[in-house]
C-alpha positions as CSV (number, residue, x, y, z in Angstrom):
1,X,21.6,-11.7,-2.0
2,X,24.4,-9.7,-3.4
3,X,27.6,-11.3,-4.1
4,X,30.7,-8.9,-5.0
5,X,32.3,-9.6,-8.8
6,X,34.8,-12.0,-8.1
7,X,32.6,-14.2,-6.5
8,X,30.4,-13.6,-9.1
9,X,33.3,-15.2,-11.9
10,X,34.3,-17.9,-9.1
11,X,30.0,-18.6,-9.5
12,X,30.0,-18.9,-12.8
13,X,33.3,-21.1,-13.1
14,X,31.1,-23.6,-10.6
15,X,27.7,-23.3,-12.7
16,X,29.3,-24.3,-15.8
17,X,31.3,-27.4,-13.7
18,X,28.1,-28.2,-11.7
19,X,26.3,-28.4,-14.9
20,X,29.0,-30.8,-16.3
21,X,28.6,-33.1,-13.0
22,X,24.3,-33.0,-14.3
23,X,24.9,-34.5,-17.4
24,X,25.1,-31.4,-19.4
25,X,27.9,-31.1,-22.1
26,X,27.6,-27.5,-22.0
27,X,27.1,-24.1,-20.3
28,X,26.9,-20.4,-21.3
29,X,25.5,-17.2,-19.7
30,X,23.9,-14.3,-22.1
31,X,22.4,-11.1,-20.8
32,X,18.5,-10.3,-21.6
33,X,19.3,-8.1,-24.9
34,X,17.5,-10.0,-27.7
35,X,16.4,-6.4,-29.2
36,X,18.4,-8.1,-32.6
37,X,15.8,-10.9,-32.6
38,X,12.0,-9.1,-32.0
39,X,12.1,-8.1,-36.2
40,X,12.5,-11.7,-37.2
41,X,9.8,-12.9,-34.7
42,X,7.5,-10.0,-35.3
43,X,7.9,-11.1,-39.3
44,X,7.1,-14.4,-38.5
45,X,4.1,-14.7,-36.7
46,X,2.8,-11.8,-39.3
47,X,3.2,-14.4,-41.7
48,X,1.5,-16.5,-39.9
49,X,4.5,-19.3,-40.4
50,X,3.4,-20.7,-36.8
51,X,0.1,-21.8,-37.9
52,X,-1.5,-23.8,-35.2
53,X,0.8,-23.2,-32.4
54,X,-1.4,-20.0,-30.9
55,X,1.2,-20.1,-28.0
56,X,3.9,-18.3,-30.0
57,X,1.9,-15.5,-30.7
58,X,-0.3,-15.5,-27.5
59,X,3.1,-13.5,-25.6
60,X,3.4,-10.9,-28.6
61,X,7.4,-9.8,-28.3
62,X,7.7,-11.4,-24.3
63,X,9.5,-13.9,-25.7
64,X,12.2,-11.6,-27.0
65,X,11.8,-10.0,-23.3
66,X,13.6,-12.0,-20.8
67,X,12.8,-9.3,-18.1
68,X,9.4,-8.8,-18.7
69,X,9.0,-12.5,-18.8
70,X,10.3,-12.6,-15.3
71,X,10.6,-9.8,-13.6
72,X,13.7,-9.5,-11.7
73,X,16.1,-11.6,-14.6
74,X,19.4,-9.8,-15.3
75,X,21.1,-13.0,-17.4
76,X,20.1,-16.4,-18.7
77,X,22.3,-19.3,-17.9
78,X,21.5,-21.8,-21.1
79,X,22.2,-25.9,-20.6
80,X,22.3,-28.0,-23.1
81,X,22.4,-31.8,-23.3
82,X,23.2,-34.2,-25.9
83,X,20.4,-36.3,-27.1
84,X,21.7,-39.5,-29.0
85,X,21.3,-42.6,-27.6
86,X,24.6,-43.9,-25.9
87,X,24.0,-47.1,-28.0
88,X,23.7,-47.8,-31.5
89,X,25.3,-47.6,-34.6
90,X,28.3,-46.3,-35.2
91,X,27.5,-44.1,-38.1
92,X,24.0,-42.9,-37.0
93,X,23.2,-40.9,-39.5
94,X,24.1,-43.3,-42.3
95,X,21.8,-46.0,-40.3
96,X,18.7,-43.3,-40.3
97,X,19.3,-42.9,-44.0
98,X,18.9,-46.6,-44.7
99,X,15.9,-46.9,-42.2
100,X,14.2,-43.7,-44.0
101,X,14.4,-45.9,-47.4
102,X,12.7,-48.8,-45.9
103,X,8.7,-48.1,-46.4
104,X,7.2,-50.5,-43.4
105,X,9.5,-48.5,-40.8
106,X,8.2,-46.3,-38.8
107,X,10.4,-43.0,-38.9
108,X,10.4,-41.5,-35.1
109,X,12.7,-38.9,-34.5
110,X,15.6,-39.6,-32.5
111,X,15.0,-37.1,-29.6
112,X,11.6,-39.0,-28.8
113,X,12.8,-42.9,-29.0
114,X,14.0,-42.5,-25.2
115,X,12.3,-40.3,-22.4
116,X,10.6,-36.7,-22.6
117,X,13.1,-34.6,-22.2
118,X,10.9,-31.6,-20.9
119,X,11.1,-33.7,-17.1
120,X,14.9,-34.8,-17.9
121,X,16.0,-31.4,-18.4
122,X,14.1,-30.0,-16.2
123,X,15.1,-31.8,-12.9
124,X,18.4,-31.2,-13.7
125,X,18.2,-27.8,-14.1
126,X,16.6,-27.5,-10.8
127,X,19.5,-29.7,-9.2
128,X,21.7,-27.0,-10.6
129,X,19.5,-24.3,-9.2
130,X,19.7,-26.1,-5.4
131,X,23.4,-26.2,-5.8
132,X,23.6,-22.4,-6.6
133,X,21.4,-21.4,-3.2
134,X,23.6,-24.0,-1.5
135,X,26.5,-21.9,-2.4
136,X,25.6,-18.6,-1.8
137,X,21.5,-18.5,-0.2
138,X,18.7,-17.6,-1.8
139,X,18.5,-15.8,-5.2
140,X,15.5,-15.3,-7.8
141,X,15.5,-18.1,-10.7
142,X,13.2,-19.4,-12.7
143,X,13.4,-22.9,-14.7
144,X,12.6,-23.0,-18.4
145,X,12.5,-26.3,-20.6
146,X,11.0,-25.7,-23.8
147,X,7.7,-24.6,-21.6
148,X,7.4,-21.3,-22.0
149,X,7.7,-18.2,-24.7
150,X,11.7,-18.4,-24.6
151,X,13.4,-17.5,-27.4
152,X,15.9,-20.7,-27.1
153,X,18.1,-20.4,-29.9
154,X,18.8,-16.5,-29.8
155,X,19.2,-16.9,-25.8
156,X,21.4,-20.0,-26.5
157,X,22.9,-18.3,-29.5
158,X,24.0,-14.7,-27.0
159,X,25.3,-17.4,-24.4
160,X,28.5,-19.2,-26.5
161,X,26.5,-22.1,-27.0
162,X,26.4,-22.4,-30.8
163,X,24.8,-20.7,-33.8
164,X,21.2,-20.8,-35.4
165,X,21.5,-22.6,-38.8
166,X,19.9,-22.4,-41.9
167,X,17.2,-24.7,-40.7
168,X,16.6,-22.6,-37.7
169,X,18.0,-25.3,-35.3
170,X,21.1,-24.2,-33.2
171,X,24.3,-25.8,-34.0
172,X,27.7,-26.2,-32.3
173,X,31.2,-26.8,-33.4
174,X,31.7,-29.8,-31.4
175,X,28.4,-31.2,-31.4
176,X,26.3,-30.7,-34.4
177,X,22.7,-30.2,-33.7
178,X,21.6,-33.5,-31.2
179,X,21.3,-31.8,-28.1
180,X,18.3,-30.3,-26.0
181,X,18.0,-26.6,-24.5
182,X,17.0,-25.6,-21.3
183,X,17.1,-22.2,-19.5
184,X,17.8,-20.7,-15.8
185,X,16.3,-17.0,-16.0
186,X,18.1,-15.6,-12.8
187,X,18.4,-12.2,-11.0
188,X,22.3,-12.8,-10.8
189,X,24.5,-10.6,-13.0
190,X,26.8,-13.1,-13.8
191,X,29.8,-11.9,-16.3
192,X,28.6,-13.3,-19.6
193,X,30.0,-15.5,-22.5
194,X,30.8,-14.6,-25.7
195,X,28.5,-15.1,-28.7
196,X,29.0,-17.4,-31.1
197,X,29.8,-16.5,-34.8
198,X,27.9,-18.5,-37.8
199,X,29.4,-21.8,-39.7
200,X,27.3,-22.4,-42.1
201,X,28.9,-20.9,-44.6
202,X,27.6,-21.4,-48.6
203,X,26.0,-24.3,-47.1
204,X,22.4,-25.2,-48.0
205,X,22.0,-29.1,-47.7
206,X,19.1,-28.8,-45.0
207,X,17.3,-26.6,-47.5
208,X,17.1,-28.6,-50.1
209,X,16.9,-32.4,-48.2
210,X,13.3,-31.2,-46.5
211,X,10.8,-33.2,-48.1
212,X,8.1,-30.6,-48.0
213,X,10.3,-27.5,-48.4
214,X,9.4,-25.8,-45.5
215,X,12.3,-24.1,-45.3
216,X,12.0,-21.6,-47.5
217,X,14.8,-19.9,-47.6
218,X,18.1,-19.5,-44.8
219,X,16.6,-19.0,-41.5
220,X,13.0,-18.9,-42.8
221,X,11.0,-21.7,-42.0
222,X,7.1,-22.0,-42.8
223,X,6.4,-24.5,-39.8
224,X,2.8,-25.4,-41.8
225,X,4.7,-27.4,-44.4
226,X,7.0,-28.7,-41.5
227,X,6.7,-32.8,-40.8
228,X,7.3,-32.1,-37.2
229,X,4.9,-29.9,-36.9
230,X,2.1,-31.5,-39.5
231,X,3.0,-35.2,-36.9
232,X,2.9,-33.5,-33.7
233,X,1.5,-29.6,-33.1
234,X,-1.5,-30.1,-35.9
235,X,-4.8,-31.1,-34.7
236,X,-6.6,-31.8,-37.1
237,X,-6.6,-33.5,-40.6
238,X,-3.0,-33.5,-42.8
239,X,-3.3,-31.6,-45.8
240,X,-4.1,-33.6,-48.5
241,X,-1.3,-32.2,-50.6
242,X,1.5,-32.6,-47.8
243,X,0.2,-36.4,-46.8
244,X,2.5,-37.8,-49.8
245,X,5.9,-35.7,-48.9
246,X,5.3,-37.1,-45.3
247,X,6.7,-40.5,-46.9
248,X,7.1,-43.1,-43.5
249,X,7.9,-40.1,-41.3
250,X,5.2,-41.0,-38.4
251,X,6.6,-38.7,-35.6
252,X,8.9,-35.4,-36.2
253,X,11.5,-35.5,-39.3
254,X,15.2,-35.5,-39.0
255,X,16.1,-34.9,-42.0
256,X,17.5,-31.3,-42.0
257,X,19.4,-33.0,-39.2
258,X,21.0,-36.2,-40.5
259,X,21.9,-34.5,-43.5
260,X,23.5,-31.3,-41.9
261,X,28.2,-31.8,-42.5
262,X,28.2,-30.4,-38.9
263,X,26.5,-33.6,-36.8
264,X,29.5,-35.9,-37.9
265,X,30.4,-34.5,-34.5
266,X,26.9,-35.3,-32.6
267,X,28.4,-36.3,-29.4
268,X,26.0,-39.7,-27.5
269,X,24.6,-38.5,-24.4
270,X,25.7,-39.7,-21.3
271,X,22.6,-40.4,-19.6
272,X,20.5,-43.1,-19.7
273,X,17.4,-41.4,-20.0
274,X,17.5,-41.2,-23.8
275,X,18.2,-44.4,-24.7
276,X,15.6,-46.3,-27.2
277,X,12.7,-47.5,-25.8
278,X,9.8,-50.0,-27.3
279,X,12.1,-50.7,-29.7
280,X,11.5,-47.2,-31.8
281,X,14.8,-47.5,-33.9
282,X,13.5,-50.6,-35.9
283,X,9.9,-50.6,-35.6
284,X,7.3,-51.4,-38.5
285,X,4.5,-49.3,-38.9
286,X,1.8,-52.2,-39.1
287,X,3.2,-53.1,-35.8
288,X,2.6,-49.8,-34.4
289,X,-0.6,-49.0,-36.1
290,X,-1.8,-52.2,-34.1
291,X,-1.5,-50.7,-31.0
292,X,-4.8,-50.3,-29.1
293,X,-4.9,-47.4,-26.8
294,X,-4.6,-48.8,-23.7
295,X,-0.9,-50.1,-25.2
296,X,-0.2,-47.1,-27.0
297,X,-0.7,-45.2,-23.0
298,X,1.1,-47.7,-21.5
299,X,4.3,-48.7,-23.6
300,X,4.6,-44.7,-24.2
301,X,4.5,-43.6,-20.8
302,X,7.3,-40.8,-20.1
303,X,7.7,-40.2,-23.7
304,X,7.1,-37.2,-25.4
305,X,5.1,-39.0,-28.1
306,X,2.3,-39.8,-25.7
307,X,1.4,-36.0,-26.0
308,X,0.0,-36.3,-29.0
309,X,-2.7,-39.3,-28.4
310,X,-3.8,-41.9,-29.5
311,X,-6.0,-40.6,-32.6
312,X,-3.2,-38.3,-33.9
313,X,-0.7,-41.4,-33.6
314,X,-2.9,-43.5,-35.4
315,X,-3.5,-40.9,-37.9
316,X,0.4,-40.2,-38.6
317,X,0.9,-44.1,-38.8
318,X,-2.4,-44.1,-41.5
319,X,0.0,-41.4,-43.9
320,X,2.9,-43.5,-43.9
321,X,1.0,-47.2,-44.3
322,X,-0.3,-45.0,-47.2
323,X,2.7,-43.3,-48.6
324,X,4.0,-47.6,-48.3
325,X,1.9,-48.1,-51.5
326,X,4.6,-46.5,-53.7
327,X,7.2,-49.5,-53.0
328,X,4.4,-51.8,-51.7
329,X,1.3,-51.7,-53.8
330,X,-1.5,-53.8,-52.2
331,X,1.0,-55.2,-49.0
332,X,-1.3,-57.8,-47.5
333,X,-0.3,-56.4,-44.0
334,X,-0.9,-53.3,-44.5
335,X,-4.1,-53.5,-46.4
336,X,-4.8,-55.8,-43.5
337,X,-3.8,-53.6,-40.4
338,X,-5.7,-50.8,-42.1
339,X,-8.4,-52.3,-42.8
340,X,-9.0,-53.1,-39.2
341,X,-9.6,-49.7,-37.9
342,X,-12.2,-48.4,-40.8
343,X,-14.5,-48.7,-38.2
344,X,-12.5,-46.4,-35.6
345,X,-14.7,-44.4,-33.7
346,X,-12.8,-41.1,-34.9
347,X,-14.3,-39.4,-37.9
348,X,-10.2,-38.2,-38.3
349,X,-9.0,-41.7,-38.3
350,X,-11.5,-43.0,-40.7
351,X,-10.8,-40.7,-43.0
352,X,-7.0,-40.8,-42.8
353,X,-7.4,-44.7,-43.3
354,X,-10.1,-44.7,-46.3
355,X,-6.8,-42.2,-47.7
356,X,-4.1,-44.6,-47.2
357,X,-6.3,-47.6,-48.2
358,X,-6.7,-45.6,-51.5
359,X,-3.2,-45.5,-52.5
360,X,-2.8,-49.4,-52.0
361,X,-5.5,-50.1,-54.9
Protein backbone atom coordinates (compact mmCIF):
# COMPACT_ATOMS: atom_id res chain seq x y z
CA UNK A 1 0.00 0.00 0.00
CA UNK A 2 1.53 3.34 -0.58
CA UNK A 3 1.01 5.97 1.92
CA UNK A 4 2.20 9.69 0.89
CA UNK A 5 5.12 11.29 3.47
CA UNK A 6 3.10 12.95 5.87
CA UNK A 7 1.22 10.10 6.59
CA UNK A 8 4.16 8.30 6.66
CA UNK A 9 5.59 10.86 9.90
CA UNK A 10 1.82 10.86 11.38
CA UNK A 11 2.62 6.54 11.14
CA UNK A 12 5.47 6.65 12.80
CA UNK A 13 4.36 9.26 15.58
CA UNK A 14 1.54 6.28 16.22
CA UNK A 15 4.10 3.27 16.05
CA UNK A 16 6.22 4.65 18.64
CA UNK A 17 2.84 5.60 20.93
CA UNK A 18 1.28 2.14 20.08
CA UNK A 19 4.35 0.58 21.11
CA UNK A 20 4.26 2.54 24.52
CA UNK A 21 0.42 1.33 24.96
CA UNK A 22 2.41 -2.68 24.49
CA UNK A 23 4.52 -2.37 27.18
CA UNK A 24 7.53 -1.15 25.37
CA UNK A 25 9.57 1.76 26.91
CA UNK A 26 10.92 2.53 23.63
CA UNK A 27 10.77 2.85 19.78
CA UNK A 28 13.22 3.76 16.95
CA UNK A 29 13.16 3.25 13.15
CA UNK A 30 16.80 2.67 11.29
CA UNK A 31 17.10 2.07 7.50
CA UNK A 32 18.77 -1.40 6.21
CA UNK A 33 22.47 0.24 5.87
CA UNK A 34 24.61 -1.87 8.32
CA UNK A 35 27.51 -1.80 5.57
CA UNK A 36 29.61 -0.18 8.87
CA UNK A 37 28.99 -3.48 10.75
CA UNK A 38 29.86 -6.62 8.07
CA UNK A 39 33.97 -5.96 9.00
CA UNK A 40 33.38 -6.51 12.61
CA UNK A 41 31.17 -9.67 12.06
CA UNK A 42 33.24 -10.93 9.19
CA UNK A 43 36.41 -10.66 11.92
CA UNK A 44 34.54 -12.36 14.30
CA UNK A 45 33.23 -15.47 13.09
CA UNK A 46 36.96 -15.76 11.38
CA UNK A 47 38.05 -15.90 14.79
CA UNK A 48 35.91 -18.28 15.49
CA UNK A 49 34.73 -16.13 18.82
CA UNK A 50 31.12 -17.81 18.28
CA UNK A 51 32.30 -21.25 18.90
CA UNK A 52 29.31 -23.53 19.19
CA UNK A 53 26.64 -21.30 17.96
CA UNK A 54 26.88 -22.59 14.05
CA UNK A 55 23.76 -20.25 13.51
CA UNK A 56 25.80 -17.09 13.44
CA UNK A 57 27.88 -18.20 10.72
CA UNK A 58 25.41 -20.48 8.92
CA UNK A 59 23.80 -16.77 7.15
CA UNK A 60 27.50 -15.53 6.21
CA UNK A 61 26.95 -11.46 6.03
CA UNK A 62 22.62 -11.82 5.87
CA UNK A 63 22.70 -10.76 9.08
CA UNK A 64 24.30 -7.42 8.19
CA UNK A 65 21.64 -7.60 5.15
CA UNK A 66 18.20 -6.61 6.30
CA UNK A 67 17.02 -6.73 2.66
CA UNK A 68 18.33 -9.84 1.65
CA UNK A 69 17.07 -11.24 4.79
CA UNK A 70 13.66 -10.28 3.76
CA UNK A 71 13.15 -9.22 0.63
CA UNK A 72 10.96 -6.33 0.33
CA UNK A 73 12.40 -4.44 3.96
CA UNK A 74 13.14 -0.78 3.40
CA UNK A 75 13.53 0.14 7.48
CA UNK A 76 13.55 -1.69 10.78
CA UNK A 77 11.37 -0.50 13.47
CA UNK A 78 13.35 -1.75 16.83
CA UNK A 79 11.18 -2.30 20.40
CA UNK A 80 12.70 -2.66 23.32
CA UNK A 81 11.29 -3.57 26.76
CA UNK A 82 12.62 -3.36 30.10
CA UNK A 83 13.38 -6.54 31.84
CA UNK A 84 13.65 -6.13 35.78
CA UNK A 85 11.22 -7.40 37.76
CA UNK A 86 8.62 -4.79 39.00
CA UNK A 87 9.40 -6.06 42.54
CA UNK A 88 12.35 -6.40 44.54
CA UNK A 89 14.96 -4.62 46.08
CA UNK A 90 15.53 -1.29 45.84
CA UNK A 91 19.13 -1.32 44.98
CA UNK A 92 19.17 -4.34 42.60
CA UNK A 93 22.37 -4.41 41.75
CA UNK A 94 23.77 -4.12 45.21
CA UNK A 95 21.35 -7.16 46.15
CA UNK A 96 22.89 -9.32 43.06
CA UNK A 97 26.33 -8.48 44.44
CA UNK A 98 25.62 -9.84 47.88
CA UNK A 99 23.71 -12.90 46.47
CA UNK A 100 26.92 -13.55 44.01
CA UNK A 101 29.02 -13.77 47.41
CA UNK A 102 26.90 -16.27 48.91
CA UNK A 103 28.30 -19.88 47.52
CA UNK A 104 24.86 -22.20 48.10
CA UNK A 105 22.92 -19.63 45.69
CA UNK A 106 22.24 -20.36 42.73
CA UNK A 107 23.23 -17.26 40.36
CA UNK A 108 20.34 -17.15 37.46
CA UNK A 109 20.40 -14.16 35.42
CA UNK A 110 17.81 -11.77 35.82
CA UNK A 111 16.30 -11.76 32.34
CA UNK A 112 15.42 -15.68 32.86
CA UNK A 113 13.90 -15.57 36.66
CA UNK A 114 10.41 -14.59 34.98
CA UNK A 115 8.96 -15.72 31.44
CA UNK A 116 10.84 -16.32 28.01
CA UNK A 117 10.88 -13.41 26.59
CA UNK A 118 11.19 -14.71 22.88
CA UNK A 119 6.91 -15.32 23.22
CA UNK A 120 6.61 -11.94 25.37
CA UNK A 121 8.19 -9.90 22.85
CA UNK A 122 7.00 -11.44 20.25
CA UNK A 123 3.16 -11.25 20.64
CA UNK A 124 3.55 -7.88 21.22
CA UNK A 125 5.23 -7.06 18.41
CA UNK A 126 2.71 -8.72 16.42
CA UNK A 127 -0.15 -6.64 18.31
CA UNK A 128 1.87 -3.71 17.04
CA UNK A 129 1.96 -5.08 13.57
CA UNK A 130 -2.24 -5.69 13.64
CA UNK A 131 -2.47 -2.16 14.70
CA UNK A 132 -0.35 -0.77 11.77
CA UNK A 133 -2.62 -2.83 8.99
CA UNK A 134 -5.62 -1.63 11.04
CA UNK A 135 -4.44 1.81 10.30
CA UNK A 136 -3.59 1.90 6.94
CA UNK A 137 -4.26 -2.09 5.18
CA UNK A 138 -2.03 -4.50 4.42
CA UNK A 139 1.78 -3.97 4.19
CA UNK A 140 4.91 -6.45 4.14
CA UNK A 141 6.39 -7.10 7.86
CA UNK A 142 8.10 -9.52 9.29
CA UNK A 143 8.56 -10.23 13.23
CA UNK A 144 12.04 -10.84 14.68
CA UNK A 145 12.74 -11.69 18.55
CA UNK A 146 16.13 -12.73 19.00
CA UNK A 147 15.13 -15.74 16.26
CA UNK A 148 16.85 -15.11 13.51
CA UNK A 149 20.36 -13.75 12.01
CA UNK A 150 19.50 -9.96 13.08
CA UNK A 151 22.18 -7.93 13.82
CA UNK A 152 20.16 -6.41 17.08
CA UNK A 153 22.46 -4.06 18.54
CA UNK A 154 23.75 -2.34 15.19
CA UNK A 155 19.92 -2.29 13.98
CA UNK A 156 18.97 -1.03 17.49
CA UNK A 157 22.12 1.10 17.67
CA UNK A 158 21.06 3.01 13.74
CA UNK A 159 17.39 3.25 15.25
CA UNK A 160 18.08 5.99 18.44
CA UNK A 161 17.76 3.32 20.75
CA UNK A 162 21.10 3.31 22.58
CA UNK A 163 24.70 2.45 21.97
CA UNK A 164 26.80 -0.94 21.87
CA UNK A 165 29.06 -0.98 24.97
CA UNK A 166 32.26 -2.23 25.73
CA UNK A 167 30.77 -5.51 26.67
CA UNK A 168 28.95 -5.69 23.36
CA UNK A 169 25.49 -5.25 25.03
CA UNK A 170 23.42 -2.08 23.94
CA UNK A 171 23.04 0.55 26.38
CA UNK A 172 20.80 3.62 26.85
CA UNK A 173 20.93 6.89 28.64
CA UNK A 174 17.83 6.38 30.55
CA UNK A 175 17.87 2.79 31.03
CA UNK A 176 21.14 1.08 31.31
CA UNK A 177 21.30 -2.27 29.78
CA UNK A 178 17.98 -4.36 31.34
CA UNK A 179 15.84 -4.35 28.55
CA UNK A 180 15.10 -6.99 25.66
CA UNK A 181 15.20 -6.24 21.68
CA UNK A 182 12.90 -7.15 19.21
CA UNK A 183 12.51 -6.22 15.50
CA UNK A 184 9.65 -5.29 12.83
CA UNK A 185 11.54 -5.71 9.33
CA UNK A 186 8.81 -3.75 7.10
CA UNK A 187 8.44 -2.62 3.46
CA UNK A 188 7.37 0.93 4.85
CA UNK A 189 9.87 3.77 4.34
CA UNK A 190 9.24 5.35 7.41
CA UNK A 191 11.40 8.66 8.08
CA UNK A 192 14.09 7.35 10.47
CA UNK A 193 15.67 8.24 13.86
CA UNK A 194 18.76 9.43 14.60
CA UNK A 195 21.62 7.27 15.77
CA UNK A 196 22.82 7.25 18.90
CA UNK A 197 26.35 8.51 19.90
CA UNK A 198 28.64 6.28 22.44
CA UNK A 199 28.90 6.97 26.51
CA UNK A 200 31.20 4.93 27.54
CA UNK A 201 33.75 7.03 27.65
CA UNK A 202 37.39 5.87 29.47
CA UNK A 203 35.17 3.39 30.97
CA UNK A 204 36.31 -0.20 31.33
CA UNK A 205 34.56 -1.76 34.47
CA UNK A 206 32.70 -4.63 32.49
CA UNK A 207 36.15 -5.59 31.17
CA UNK A 208 37.77 -6.11 33.98
CA UNK A 209 34.64 -7.53 36.43
CA UNK A 210 34.19 -10.69 33.84
CA UNK A 211 35.23 -13.57 35.71
CA UNK A 212 36.63 -15.41 32.75
CA UNK A 213 37.85 -12.42 30.67
CA UNK A 214 35.99 -12.99 27.76
CA UNK A 215 36.00 -9.75 26.92
CA UNK A 216 39.02 -9.19 25.52
CA UNK A 217 39.25 -6.00 24.77
CA UNK A 218 36.31 -2.92 23.96
CA UNK A 219 33.83 -4.44 21.82
CA UNK A 220 35.60 -7.78 21.38
CA UNK A 221 34.12 -10.54 23.12
CA UNK A 222 35.40 -14.26 22.76
CA UNK A 223 31.90 -15.88 23.52
CA UNK A 224 33.92 -19.44 24.36
CA UNK A 225 35.18 -18.01 27.61
CA UNK A 226 31.70 -16.36 28.09
CA UNK A 227 29.51 -17.80 31.32
CA UNK A 228 26.42 -17.32 29.35
CA UNK A 229 27.42 -18.98 26.76
CA UNK A 230 29.63 -21.96 28.52
CA UNK A 231 25.70 -22.33 30.93
CA UNK A 232 23.43 -22.13 28.04
CA UNK A 233 24.67 -22.36 24.12
CA UNK A 234 27.49 -25.18 24.97
CA UNK A 235 26.56 -28.77 24.62
CA UNK A 236 28.83 -30.52 25.83
CA UNK A 237 31.38 -30.78 28.79
CA UNK A 238 32.72 -27.17 30.52
CA UNK A 239 36.23 -26.76 30.06
CA UNK A 240 38.03 -27.92 32.80
CA UNK A 241 40.02 -24.69 33.07
CA UNK A 242 36.80 -22.31 32.90
CA UNK A 243 34.65 -24.72 35.52
CA UNK A 244 36.48 -22.68 38.52
CA UNK A 245 35.84 -18.96 37.10
CA UNK A 246 32.13 -20.17 36.68
CA UNK A 247 32.05 -19.61 40.64
CA UNK A 248 27.91 -20.21 41.62
CA UNK A 249 26.88 -18.74 38.24
CA UNK A 250 24.40 -21.70 37.19
CA UNK A 251 22.54 -19.95 34.35
CA UNK A 252 23.95 -16.77 32.20
CA UNK A 253 26.32 -14.12 34.18
CA UNK A 254 25.36 -10.60 34.86
CA UNK A 255 28.19 -9.38 35.88
CA UNK A 256 29.34 -7.01 33.02
CA UNK A 257 25.76 -5.89 33.78
CA UNK A 258 25.50 -5.13 37.53
CA UNK A 259 28.65 -3.61 37.47
CA UNK A 260 28.15 -1.23 34.35
CA UNK A 261 27.78 3.13 36.12
CA UNK A 262 24.96 3.32 33.44
CA UNK A 263 22.20 0.59 34.98
CA UNK A 264 21.74 2.93 38.12
CA UNK A 265 19.06 3.98 35.68
CA UNK A 266 17.66 0.25 34.83
CA UNK A 267 14.14 1.27 34.66
CA UNK A 268 11.44 -2.17 36.31
CA UNK A 269 9.39 -3.37 33.65
CA UNK A 270 5.88 -2.81 33.56
CA UNK A 271 4.64 -6.10 32.84
CA UNK A 272 4.03 -8.88 34.70
CA UNK A 273 5.56 -11.32 32.60
CA UNK A 274 9.01 -10.94 34.09
CA UNK A 275 8.41 -11.08 37.41
CA UNK A 276 10.47 -13.91 39.51
CA UNK A 277 9.18 -17.14 39.37
CA UNK A 278 10.09 -20.55 41.51
CA UNK A 279 11.62 -18.44 43.62
CA UNK A 280 14.96 -17.89 41.26
CA UNK A 281 16.18 -14.69 43.17
CA UNK A 282 17.04 -16.66 46.48
CA UNK A 283 17.33 -20.09 45.47
CA UNK A 284 20.15 -22.71 46.86
CA UNK A 285 21.81 -24.74 44.50
CA UNK A 286 21.30 -28.09 46.53
CA UNK A 287 17.73 -27.26 46.23
CA UNK A 288 17.86 -26.95 42.59
CA UNK A 289 20.22 -29.68 41.87
CA UNK A 290 17.43 -31.84 43.57
CA UNK A 291 15.06 -31.31 41.01
CA UNK A 292 14.11 -34.50 39.12
CA UNK A 293 13.22 -33.92 35.56
CA UNK A 294 9.74 -34.23 35.54
CA UNK A 295 10.00 -30.95 38.18
CA UNK A 296 12.64 -29.32 36.53
CA UNK A 297 9.87 -29.53 32.99
CA UNK A 298 7.24 -28.62 35.00
CA UNK A 299 8.14 -25.73 37.50
CA UNK A 300 10.22 -24.25 34.28
CA UNK A 301 7.53 -24.22 31.91
CA UNK A 302 7.52 -20.81 29.81
CA UNK A 303 10.99 -20.03 30.84
CA UNK A 304 13.79 -19.66 28.80
CA UNK A 305 15.82 -21.89 31.08
CA UNK A 306 13.87 -24.97 30.11
CA UNK A 307 15.72 -24.75 26.70
CA UNK A 308 18.61 -26.01 27.87
CA UNK A 309 17.40 -29.40 29.70
CA UNK A 310 17.61 -31.17 32.12
CA UNK A 311 21.22 -32.73 31.74
CA UNK A 312 22.87 -29.29 30.99
CA UNK A 313 20.90 -27.82 34.12
CA UNK A 314 22.15 -30.35 36.24
CA UNK A 315 25.47 -30.07 34.84
CA UNK A 316 25.71 -26.09 35.47
CA UNK A 317 24.34 -26.75 39.00
CA UNK A 318 27.38 -29.70 39.42
CA UNK A 319 30.17 -26.49 38.62
CA UNK A 320 28.84 -24.32 41.16
CA UNK A 321 28.09 -27.15 44.10
CA UNK A 322 31.83 -27.58 43.08
CA UNK A 323 33.19 -24.21 42.87
CA UNK A 324 31.01 -24.14 46.85
CA UNK A 325 34.13 -26.06 48.15
CA UNK A 326 36.26 -22.96 48.22
CA UNK A 327 33.98 -21.34 51.26
CA UNK A 328 32.39 -24.79 52.02
CA UNK A 329 34.94 -27.52 52.11
CA UNK A 330 33.11 -30.90 52.61
CA UNK A 331 29.24 -29.10 53.15
CA UNK A 332 27.25 -32.16 54.16
CA UNK A 333 24.49 -30.98 51.77
CA UNK A 334 26.22 -30.71 49.05
CA UNK A 335 28.43 -33.71 49.30
CA UNK A 336 25.00 -35.19 50.01
CA UNK A 337 22.87 -33.81 46.93
CA UNK A 338 25.90 -34.71 44.77
CA UNK A 339 26.36 -37.71 45.73
CA UNK A 340 22.92 -38.73 44.78
CA UNK A 341 23.11 -38.39 41.11
CA UNK A 342 26.70 -40.31 40.65
CA UNK A 343 24.69 -42.78 39.24
CA UNK A 344 22.83 -40.43 36.59
CA UNK A 345 22.29 -42.03 33.54
CA UNK A 346 24.26 -39.19 31.63
CA UNK A 347 27.95 -40.04 31.04
CA UNK A 348 28.03 -35.67 31.12
CA UNK A 349 26.50 -35.53 34.42
CA UNK A 350 28.63 -38.16 36.04
CA UNK A 351 31.43 -36.75 35.13
CA UNK A 352 30.61 -33.09 35.99
CA UNK A 353 29.55 -34.52 39.53
CA UNK A 354 32.79 -36.92 40.22
CA UNK A 355 34.43 -32.95 39.30
CA UNK A 356 32.62 -31.15 41.90
CA UNK A 357 32.69 -33.99 44.43
CA UNK A 358 36.56 -33.58 43.93
CA UNK A 359 36.91 -30.16 45.08
CA UNK A 360 34.84 -30.91 48.33
CA UNK A 361 37.72 -33.51 49.62
Amino acid sequence: MTVSDNNLSTLALAIKAWGRELGFAEIGIADVDLRHAEAGLRAWLDAGFHGEMDYMAAHGMKRARPAELVPGTVRVITARMNYLPREGAADWREAEERRARDPRQAMISIYARGRDYHKVLRARLQQLADKIRLEIGEFGYRVFTDSAPVMEEAIAEKSGIGWRGKHTLLLNREAGSMFFLGELFTDLPLPVDQPSEPHCGQCRACIDICPTQAILAPFKLDARRCISYLTIELKGAIPLELRPLIGNRVYGCDDCQVVCPWNKFAQRSTVPDFDVRNGLDNATMVELFAWEEGDFNQRLEGSPIRRIGHERWLRNLAVGLGNAAVQCPGDAAIVAGLSARLTHPSEMVREHVEWALAQHR
